[in-house]
C-alpha positions in Angstrom: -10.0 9.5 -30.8 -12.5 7.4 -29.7 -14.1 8.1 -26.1 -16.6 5.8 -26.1 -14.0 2.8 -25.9 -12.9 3.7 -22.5 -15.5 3.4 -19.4 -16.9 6.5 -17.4 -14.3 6.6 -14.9 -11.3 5.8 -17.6 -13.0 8.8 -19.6 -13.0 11.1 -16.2 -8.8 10.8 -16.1 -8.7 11.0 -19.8 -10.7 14.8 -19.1 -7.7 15.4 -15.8 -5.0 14.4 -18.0 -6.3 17.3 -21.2 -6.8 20.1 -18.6 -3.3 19.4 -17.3 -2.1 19.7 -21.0 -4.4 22.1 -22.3 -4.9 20.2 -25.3 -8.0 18.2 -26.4 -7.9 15.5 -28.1 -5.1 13.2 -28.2 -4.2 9.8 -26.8 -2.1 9.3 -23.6 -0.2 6.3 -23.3 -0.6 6.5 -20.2 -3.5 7.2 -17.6 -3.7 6.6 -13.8 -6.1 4.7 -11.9 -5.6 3.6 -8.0 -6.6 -0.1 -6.9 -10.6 0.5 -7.2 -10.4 2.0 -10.3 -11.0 5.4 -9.8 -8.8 8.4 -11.4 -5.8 9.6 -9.6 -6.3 12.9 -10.0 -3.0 14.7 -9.7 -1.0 11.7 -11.3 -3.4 12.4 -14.6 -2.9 15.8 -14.1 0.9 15.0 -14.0 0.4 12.7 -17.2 -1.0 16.1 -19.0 2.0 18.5 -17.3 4.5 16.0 -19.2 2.7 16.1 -22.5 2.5 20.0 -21.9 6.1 20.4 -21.5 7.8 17.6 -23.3 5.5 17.2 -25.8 4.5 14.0 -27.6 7.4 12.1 -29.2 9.9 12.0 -26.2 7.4 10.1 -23.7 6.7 7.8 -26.7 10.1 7.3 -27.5 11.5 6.7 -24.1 8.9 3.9 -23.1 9.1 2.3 -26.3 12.8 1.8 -25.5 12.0 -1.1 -23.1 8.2 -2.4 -24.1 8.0 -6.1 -23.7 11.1 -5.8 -21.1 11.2 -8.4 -18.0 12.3 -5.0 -16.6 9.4 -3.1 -17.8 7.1 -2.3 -14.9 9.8 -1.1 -12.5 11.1 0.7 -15.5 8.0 2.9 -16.1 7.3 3.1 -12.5 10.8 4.6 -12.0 10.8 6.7 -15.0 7.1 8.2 -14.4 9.2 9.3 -10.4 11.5 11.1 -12.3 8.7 12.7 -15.0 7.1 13.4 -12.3 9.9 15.7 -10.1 10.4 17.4 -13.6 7.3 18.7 -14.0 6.2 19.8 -10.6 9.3 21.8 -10.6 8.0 23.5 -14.2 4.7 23.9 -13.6 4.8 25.0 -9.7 6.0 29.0 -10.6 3.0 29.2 -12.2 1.1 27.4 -10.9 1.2 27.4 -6.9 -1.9 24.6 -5.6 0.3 22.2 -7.3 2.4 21.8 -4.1 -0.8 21.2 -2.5 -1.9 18.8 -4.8 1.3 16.6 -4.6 1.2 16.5 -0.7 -2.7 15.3 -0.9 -1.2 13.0 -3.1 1.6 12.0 -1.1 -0.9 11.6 1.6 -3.5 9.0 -0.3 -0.3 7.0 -1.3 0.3 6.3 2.4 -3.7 5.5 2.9 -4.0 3.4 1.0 -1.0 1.3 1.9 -3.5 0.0 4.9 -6.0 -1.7 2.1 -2.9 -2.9 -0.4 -1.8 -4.8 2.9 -4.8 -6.6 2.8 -4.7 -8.2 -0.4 -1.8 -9.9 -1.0 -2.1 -10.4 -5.2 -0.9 -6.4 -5.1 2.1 -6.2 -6.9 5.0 -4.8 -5.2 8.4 -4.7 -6.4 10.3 -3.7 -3.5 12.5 -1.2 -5.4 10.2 0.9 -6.9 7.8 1.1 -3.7 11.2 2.1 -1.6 11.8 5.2 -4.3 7.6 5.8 -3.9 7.4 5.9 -0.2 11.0 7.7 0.1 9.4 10.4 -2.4 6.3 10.9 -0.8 7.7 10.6 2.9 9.8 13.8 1.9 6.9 15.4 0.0 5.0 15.1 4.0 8.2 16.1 5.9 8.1 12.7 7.4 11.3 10.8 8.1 11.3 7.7 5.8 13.1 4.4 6.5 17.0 4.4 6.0 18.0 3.5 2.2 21.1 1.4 1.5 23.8 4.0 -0.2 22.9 2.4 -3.5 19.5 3.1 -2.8 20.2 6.6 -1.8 21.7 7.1 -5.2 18.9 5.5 -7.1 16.5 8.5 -4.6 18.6 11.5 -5.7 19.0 10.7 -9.5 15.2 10.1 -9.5 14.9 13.4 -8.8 15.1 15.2 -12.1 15.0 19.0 -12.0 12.5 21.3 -14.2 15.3 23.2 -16.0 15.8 20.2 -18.1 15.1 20.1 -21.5 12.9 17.1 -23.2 16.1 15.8 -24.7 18.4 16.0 -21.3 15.4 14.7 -19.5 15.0 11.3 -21.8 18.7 10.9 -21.4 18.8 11.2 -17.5 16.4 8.6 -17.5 17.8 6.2 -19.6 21.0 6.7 -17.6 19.1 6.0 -14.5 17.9 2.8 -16.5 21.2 1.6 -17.0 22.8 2.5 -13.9 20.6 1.1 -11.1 18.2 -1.8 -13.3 20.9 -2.5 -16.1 18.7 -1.9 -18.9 20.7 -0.9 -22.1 18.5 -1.1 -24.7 18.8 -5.0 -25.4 15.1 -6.4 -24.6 15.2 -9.0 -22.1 12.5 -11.8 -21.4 11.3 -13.2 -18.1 12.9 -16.2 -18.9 16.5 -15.1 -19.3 17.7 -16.1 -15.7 15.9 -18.3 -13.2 17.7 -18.9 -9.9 15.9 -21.4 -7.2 16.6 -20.7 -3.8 15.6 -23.2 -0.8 12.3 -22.4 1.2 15.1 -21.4 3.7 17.0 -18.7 2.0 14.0 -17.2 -0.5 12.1 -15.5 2.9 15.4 -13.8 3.1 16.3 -12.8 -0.1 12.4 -11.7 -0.9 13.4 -8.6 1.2 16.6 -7.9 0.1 16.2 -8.4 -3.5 13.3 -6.5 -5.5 10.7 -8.8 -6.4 7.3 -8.5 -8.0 4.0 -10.5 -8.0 1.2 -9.2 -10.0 -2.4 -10.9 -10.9 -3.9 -9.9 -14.4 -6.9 -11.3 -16.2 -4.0 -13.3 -18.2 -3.3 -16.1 -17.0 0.6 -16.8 -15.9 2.1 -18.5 -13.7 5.3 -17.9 -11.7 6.4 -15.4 -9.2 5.6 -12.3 -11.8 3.1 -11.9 -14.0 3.5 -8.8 -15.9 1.8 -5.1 -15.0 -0.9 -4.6 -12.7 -4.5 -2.6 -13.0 -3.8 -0.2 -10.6 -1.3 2.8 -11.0 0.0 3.9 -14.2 -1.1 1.8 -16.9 -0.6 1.4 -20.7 -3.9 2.9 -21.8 -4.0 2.7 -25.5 -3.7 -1.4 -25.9 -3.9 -2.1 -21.6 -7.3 -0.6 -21.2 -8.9 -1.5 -24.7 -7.4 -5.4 -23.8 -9.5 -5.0 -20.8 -12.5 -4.2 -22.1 -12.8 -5.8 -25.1 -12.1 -9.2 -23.2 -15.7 -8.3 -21.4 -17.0 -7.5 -24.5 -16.5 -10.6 -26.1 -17.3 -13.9 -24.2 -16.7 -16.2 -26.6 -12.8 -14.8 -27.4 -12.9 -15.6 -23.3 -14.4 -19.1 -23.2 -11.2 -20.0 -25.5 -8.9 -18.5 -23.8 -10.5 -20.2 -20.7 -10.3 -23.5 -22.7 -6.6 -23.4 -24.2 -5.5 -22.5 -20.5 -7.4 -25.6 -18.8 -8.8 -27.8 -21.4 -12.2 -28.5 -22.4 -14.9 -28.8 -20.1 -16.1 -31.7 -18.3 -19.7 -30.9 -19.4 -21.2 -30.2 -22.9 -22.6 -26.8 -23.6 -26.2 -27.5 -22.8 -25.4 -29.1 -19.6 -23.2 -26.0 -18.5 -25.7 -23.4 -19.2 -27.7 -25.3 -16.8 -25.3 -25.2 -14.5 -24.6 -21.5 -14.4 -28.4 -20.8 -14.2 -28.9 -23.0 -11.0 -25.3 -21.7 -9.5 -24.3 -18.5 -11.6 -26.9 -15.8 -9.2 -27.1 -13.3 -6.9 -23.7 -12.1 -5.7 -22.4 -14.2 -8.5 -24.3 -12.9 -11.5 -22.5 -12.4 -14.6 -19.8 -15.1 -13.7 -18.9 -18.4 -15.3 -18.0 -21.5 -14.3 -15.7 -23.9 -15.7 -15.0 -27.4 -14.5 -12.0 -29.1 -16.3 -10.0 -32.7 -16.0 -7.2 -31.2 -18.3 -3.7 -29.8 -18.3 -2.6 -27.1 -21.0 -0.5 -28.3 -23.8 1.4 -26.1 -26.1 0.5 -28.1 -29.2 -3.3 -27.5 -28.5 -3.1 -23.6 -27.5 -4.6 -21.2 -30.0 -2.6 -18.0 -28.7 1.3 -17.5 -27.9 0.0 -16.1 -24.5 -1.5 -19.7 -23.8 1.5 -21.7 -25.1 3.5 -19.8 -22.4 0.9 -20.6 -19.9 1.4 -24.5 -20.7 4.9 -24.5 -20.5 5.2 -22.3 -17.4 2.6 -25.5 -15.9 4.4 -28.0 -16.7 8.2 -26.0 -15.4 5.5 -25.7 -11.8 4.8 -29.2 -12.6 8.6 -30.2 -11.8 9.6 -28.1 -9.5 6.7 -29.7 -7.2 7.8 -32.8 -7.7 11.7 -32.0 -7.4 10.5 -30.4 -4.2 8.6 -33.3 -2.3 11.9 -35.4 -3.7 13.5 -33.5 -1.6 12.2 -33.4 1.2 10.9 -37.2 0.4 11.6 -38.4 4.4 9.8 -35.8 6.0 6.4 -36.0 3.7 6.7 -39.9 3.6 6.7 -39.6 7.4 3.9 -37.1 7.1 1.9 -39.5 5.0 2.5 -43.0 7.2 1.5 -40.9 10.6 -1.8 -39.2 9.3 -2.7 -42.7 7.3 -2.4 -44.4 10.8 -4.2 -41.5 12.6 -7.4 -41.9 10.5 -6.9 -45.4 9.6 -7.3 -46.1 14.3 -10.4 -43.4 13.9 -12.0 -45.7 11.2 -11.3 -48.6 13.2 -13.1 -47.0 16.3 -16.0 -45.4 14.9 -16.7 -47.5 11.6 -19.3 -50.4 11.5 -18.0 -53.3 9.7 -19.3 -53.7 6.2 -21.5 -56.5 4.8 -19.6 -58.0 1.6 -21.7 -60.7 -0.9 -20.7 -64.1 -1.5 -21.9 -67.9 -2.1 -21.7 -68.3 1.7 -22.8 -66.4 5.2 -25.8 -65.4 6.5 -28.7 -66.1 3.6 -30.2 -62.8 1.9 -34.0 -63.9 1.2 -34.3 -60.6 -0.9 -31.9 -62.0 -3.4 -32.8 -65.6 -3.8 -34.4 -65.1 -6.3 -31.1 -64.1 -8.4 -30.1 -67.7 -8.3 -32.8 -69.5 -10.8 -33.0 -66.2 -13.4 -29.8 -64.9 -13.4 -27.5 -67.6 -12.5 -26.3 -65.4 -9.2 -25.3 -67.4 -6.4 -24.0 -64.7 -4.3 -27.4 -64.2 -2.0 -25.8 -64.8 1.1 -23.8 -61.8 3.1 -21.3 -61.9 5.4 -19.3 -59.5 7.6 -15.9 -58.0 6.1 -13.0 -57.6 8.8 -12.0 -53.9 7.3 -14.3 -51.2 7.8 -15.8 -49.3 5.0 -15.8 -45.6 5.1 -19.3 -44.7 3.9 -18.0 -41.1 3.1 -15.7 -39.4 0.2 -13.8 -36.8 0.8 -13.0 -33.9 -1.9 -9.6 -31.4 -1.2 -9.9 -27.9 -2.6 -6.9 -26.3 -3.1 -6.5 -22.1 -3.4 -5.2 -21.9 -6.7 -5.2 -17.7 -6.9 -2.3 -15.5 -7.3 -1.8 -15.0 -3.5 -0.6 -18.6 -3.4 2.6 -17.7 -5.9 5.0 -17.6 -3.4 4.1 -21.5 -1.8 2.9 -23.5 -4.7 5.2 -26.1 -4.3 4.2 -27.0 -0.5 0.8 -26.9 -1.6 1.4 -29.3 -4.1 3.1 -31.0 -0.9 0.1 -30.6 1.3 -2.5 -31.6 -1.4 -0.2 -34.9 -1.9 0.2 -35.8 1.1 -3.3 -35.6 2.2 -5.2 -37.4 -0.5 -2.0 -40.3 -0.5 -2.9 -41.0 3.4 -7.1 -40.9 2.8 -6.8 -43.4 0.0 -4.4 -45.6 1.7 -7.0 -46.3 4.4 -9.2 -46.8 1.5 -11.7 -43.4 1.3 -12.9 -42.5 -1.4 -10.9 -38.8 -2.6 -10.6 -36.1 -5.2 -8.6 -33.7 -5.3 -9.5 -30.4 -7.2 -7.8 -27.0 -7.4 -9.6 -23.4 -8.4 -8.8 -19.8 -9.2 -10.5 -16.9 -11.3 -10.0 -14.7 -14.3 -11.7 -13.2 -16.7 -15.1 -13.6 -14.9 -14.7 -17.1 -14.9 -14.1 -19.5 -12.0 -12.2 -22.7 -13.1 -12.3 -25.6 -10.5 -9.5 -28.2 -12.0 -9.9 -31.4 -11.3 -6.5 -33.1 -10.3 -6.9 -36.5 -9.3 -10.7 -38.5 -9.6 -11.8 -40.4 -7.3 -11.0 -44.1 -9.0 -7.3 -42.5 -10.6 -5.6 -45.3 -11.1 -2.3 -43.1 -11.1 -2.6 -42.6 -7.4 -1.7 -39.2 -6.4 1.3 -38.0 -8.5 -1.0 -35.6 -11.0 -1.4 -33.5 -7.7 2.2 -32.2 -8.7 0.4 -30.5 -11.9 -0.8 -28.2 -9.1 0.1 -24.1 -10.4 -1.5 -20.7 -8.8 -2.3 -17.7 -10.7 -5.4 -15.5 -11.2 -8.3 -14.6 -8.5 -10.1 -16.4 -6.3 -13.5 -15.9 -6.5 -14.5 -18.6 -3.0 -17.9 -18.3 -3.2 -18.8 -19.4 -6.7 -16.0 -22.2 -6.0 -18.1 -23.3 -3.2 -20.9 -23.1 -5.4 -19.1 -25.4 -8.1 -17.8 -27.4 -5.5 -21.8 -28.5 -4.7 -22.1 -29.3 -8.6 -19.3 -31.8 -8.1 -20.3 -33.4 -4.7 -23.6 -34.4 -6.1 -21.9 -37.3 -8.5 -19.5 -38.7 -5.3 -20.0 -42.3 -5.3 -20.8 -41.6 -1.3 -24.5 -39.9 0.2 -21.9 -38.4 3.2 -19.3 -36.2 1.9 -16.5 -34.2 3.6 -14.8 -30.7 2.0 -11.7 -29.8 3.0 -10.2 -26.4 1.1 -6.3 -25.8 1.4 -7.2 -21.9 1.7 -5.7 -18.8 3.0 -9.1 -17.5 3.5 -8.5 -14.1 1.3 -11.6 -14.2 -0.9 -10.4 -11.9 -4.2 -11.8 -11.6 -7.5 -12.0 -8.4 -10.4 -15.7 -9.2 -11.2 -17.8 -6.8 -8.8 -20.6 -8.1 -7.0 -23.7 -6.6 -8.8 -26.3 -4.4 -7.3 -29.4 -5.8 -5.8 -32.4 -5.0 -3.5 -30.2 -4.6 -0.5 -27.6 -2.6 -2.0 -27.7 -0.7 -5.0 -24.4 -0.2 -6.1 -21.9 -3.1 -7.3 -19.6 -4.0 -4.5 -15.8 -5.1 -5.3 -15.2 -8.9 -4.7 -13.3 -8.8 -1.9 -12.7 -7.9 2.0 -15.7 -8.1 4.0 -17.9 -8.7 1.4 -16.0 -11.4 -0.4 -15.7 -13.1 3.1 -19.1 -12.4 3.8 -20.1 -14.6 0.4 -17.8 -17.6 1.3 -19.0 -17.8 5.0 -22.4 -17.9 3.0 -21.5 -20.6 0.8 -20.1 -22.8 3.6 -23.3 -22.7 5.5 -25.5 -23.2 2.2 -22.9 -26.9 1.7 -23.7 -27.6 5.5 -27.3 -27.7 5.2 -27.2 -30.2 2.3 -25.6 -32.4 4.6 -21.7 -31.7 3.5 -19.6 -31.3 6.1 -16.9 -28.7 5.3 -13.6 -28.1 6.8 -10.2 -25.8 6.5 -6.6 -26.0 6.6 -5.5 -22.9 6.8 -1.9 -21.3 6.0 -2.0 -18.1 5.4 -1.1 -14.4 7.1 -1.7 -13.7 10.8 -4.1 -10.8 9.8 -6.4 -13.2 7.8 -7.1 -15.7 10.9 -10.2 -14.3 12.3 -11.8 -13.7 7.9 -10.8 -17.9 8.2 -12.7 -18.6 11.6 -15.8 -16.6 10.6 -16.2 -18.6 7.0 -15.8 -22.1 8.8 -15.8 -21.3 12.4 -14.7 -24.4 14.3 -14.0 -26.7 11.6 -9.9 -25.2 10.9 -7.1 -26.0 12.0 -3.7 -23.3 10.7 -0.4 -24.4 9.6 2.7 -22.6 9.1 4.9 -25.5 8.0 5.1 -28.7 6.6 5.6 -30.9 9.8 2.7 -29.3 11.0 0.0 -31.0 8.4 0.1 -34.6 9.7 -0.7 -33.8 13.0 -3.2 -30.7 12.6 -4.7 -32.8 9.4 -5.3 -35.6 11.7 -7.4 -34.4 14.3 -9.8 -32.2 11.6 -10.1 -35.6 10.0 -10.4 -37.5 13.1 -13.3 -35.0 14.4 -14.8 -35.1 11.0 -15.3 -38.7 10.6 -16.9 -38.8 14.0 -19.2 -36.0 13.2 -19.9 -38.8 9.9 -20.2 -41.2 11.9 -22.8 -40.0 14.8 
């Protein structure tokens, strides 16, 4: 077996999980890590206990059963509870700090439930954290919160006893498999059943249906994205994957490229880039800046063929979505048009258009005898001119799963009522993965198709805000405008797997994230201010991340919680903002 493939911390649970066993030496498939990486010490030590007392094969054989499942998370999460109850019970006569052990354990589970809260990308399926928190809850004594009868029965066959044997154990399991998730042995992809609910009914049925939403370094795009990097994961191919894809940067530029398309800059002019904009906080990362949609028939791997097709399935569901609702936005759109269309009106100076009449131009007679241009005189033109462009930045990151399709909406409407008053507007979208942070560009500011390729609008991956910010400063320096105005779609929750790196400050790598990933983007806004950008926030996002939003753009936000509120709420940010561009 080969040590050196796994990292320090990955090699300290491999060491937890042989002492458990008492055996050197072999290959888990399994090894447990909690949300910052680090071991889980008495889950590895449970990993060993089932090796010890079941041996090899049956584990093997029983998740093999259902690899490549829909199902398969909540499978192995359910069947590691049940592993689990089976081997405290055998090990605990013989060994009595175990019961210790699992109540320290029970009581880091409900720790750490206060920093899971915080980041939203956590994947929860609602089933298998009800079984976790009812087990833990009675490993504590605690009273838990009331299961549904079915639920009750999932609780108590989870709870496998120690005088099993290996075989009777595997076959509980897979009993509990068919029973309560309706796994019988047929392998079922994600795609099997898709039901769409109204943004009415799927708040509802979130809670009373298990559901799942994961971010990976593979890109996906949907509600669920396949297993996590935090509990029990697939070591042998999950955490080689993992580091192999940092090990070769090239393998990840193409994957980067088949998801997005190729790069709006040439090689050269990119490695330039990442030197002026790739430092500090953000050493280590990419960027990637992209015009393009995925196609199927130009992806080099099956995992980004899925990718385009699941974008293009997001691409109509957007636009069935703003169909349906088409009075509402088309009322949002001609009320926010009018809004900024009255502030241009009020605090624009007419603009001086060229013709072969008006006020004569002495600078340009000279046009006229060498060139053959008459148009040297100037004269006033009745509609203002905005003398500003304005770029939207849309959250693209895993968080925003669950409301793609009003940001779509949002992003739409928005850039339709700008250009209608005749500003200049792009429309761009970002998210993170695999250390690099891909701004998208959706809509130029010249597109001759109007807004509609907003609707190719998909979330999935991190969000790394500050290096966005960063990219975001690339791009404003080719607007056809010197005063440009910013405005990110955002719900302010700064999250990305690359670690800050040490520096003179700190010495230790930081994770991208919390106060230090909010810390960055405040940063970055300030940095775009005192170039002379002006940047601004619509914010829809959870109650708990309203003050992170105020501190990275202080005054300049406005928070939404529904559709109806955007035209309104848009308007006055905009209204403020073109005064501020006007002063």
């Amino acid at each position: 077996m080969l040590t050196q493939q796994y990292s320090a911390r990955q090699r300290r649970a491999l060491n937890q999980v042989w002492a458990a066993a008492g055996e050197y030496g072999f290959e888990p498939l399994f090894l447990a890590l909690d949300a910052q990486g680090s071991p889980d010490f008495y889950m590895n030590f449970v990993v060993g206990l089932v090796h010890k007392w079941y041996g090899e094969e049956m584990p093997r054989r029983l998740f093999a059963a259902w690899l490549g499942d829909a199902r398969q998370p909540a499978l192995d999460d359910l069947a590691w509870l049940a592993l689990e109850n089976a081997a405290y019970e055998k090990e605990l006569p013989g060994r009595p700090a175990l019961e210790e052990m699992r109540r320290e354990h029970a009581r880091q589970f409900f720790e750490g439930e206060y920093k899971l809260s915080r980041q939203e990308w956590m994947a929860k399926n609602q089933l298998v954290y009800s079984m976790q928190a009812a087990r833990w809850q009675d490993v504590l004594g605690r009273r838990g919160k009331l299961l549904t009868p079915w639920e009750q029965g999932l609780y108590r066959a989870l709870r496998c006893p120690g005088s099993l044997t290996a075989d009777q154990l595997e076959e509980a399991i897979r009993q509990i498999a068919r029973c309560y998730l309706g796994f019988t042995g047929e392998i079922r992809g994600r795609s099997s059943l898709k039901l769409h609910f109204s943004d009415r009914w799927a708040p509802l049925l979130t809670k009373l249906l298990p559901t799942e939403m994961v971010r990976t370094d593979e890109l996906t795009v949907g509600r669920s994205a396949g297993p996590g990097q935090d509990g029990l994961i697939r070591a042998a191919k999950g955490l080689r994957s993992q580091l192999r894809s940092r090990q070769e940067p090239e393998s990840d530029r193409q994957y980067i490229e088949s998801c997005f398309g190729r790069c709006l800059y040439t090689p050269p002019q990119m490695a330039l880039i990442e030197q002026r904009r790739c430092t500090g906080n953000h050493l280590g990362c990419h960027l990637w800046f992209s015009a393009g949609f995925p196609s199927p028939e130009k992806a080099r791997s099956a995992a980004s063929r899925r990718l385009a097709e699941q974008a293009e399935a997001q691409r109509e569901e957007n636009q069935k979505a703003f169909a349906r609702d088409i009075a509402l936005n088309q009322s949002a759109i001609l009320r926010l048009s009018g809004q900024i269309q009255n502030c241009l009106l009020v605090h624009q100076q007419p603009g001086e258009g060229r013709g072969r009449q008006g006020r004569l131009q002495s600078a340009r007679v000279w046009r006229q005898p060498v060139v053959g241009d008459c148009r040297v005189f100037t004269h006033p033109e009745p509609d203002p001119r905005p003398g500003f462009a304005v770029d939207l930045l849309l959250d693209a990151s895993a968080s925003r799963l669950h409301c793609q399709k009003l940001i779509a909406a949002q992003g739409y409407i928005l850039s339709e009522s700008l250009s209608r008053c005749g500003v200049p507007v792009r429309v761009s979208s970002f998210c993170s993965l695999r250390g690099y942070t891909v701004i998208r560009v959706l809509k130029e500011y010249a597109d001759k198709a109007g807004s509609r390729r907003i609707f190719g609008y998909f979330a999935a991956g991190w969000n790394r805000d500050g290096l966005a910010l960063r990219g975001m400063g690339e791009l404003l320096s080719q607007a056809p405008a010197q005063k440009h105005l910013l405005i990110l779609l955002t719900d302010a929750s700064p999250n990305d797997s690359r670690k800050i790196p040490p520096d003179g400050r700190i010495p230790l790598s930081r994770e991208y994230g919390g106060k230090a990933g909010v810390e960055d983007a405040a940063d970055e806004v300030r940095a775009l201010r005192r170039q002379g950008v002006r940047v601004a926030a619509v914010f829809m996002g959870p109650g708990a991340s309203a003050p992170d939003a105020e501190l990275i753009f202080g005054r300049d936000l406005v928070r939404i919680s529904r559709i109806d509120q955007l035209a309104s709420a848009a308007g006055r940010l905009i209204q403020h903002q073109i005064q501020e561009l006007s002063g």
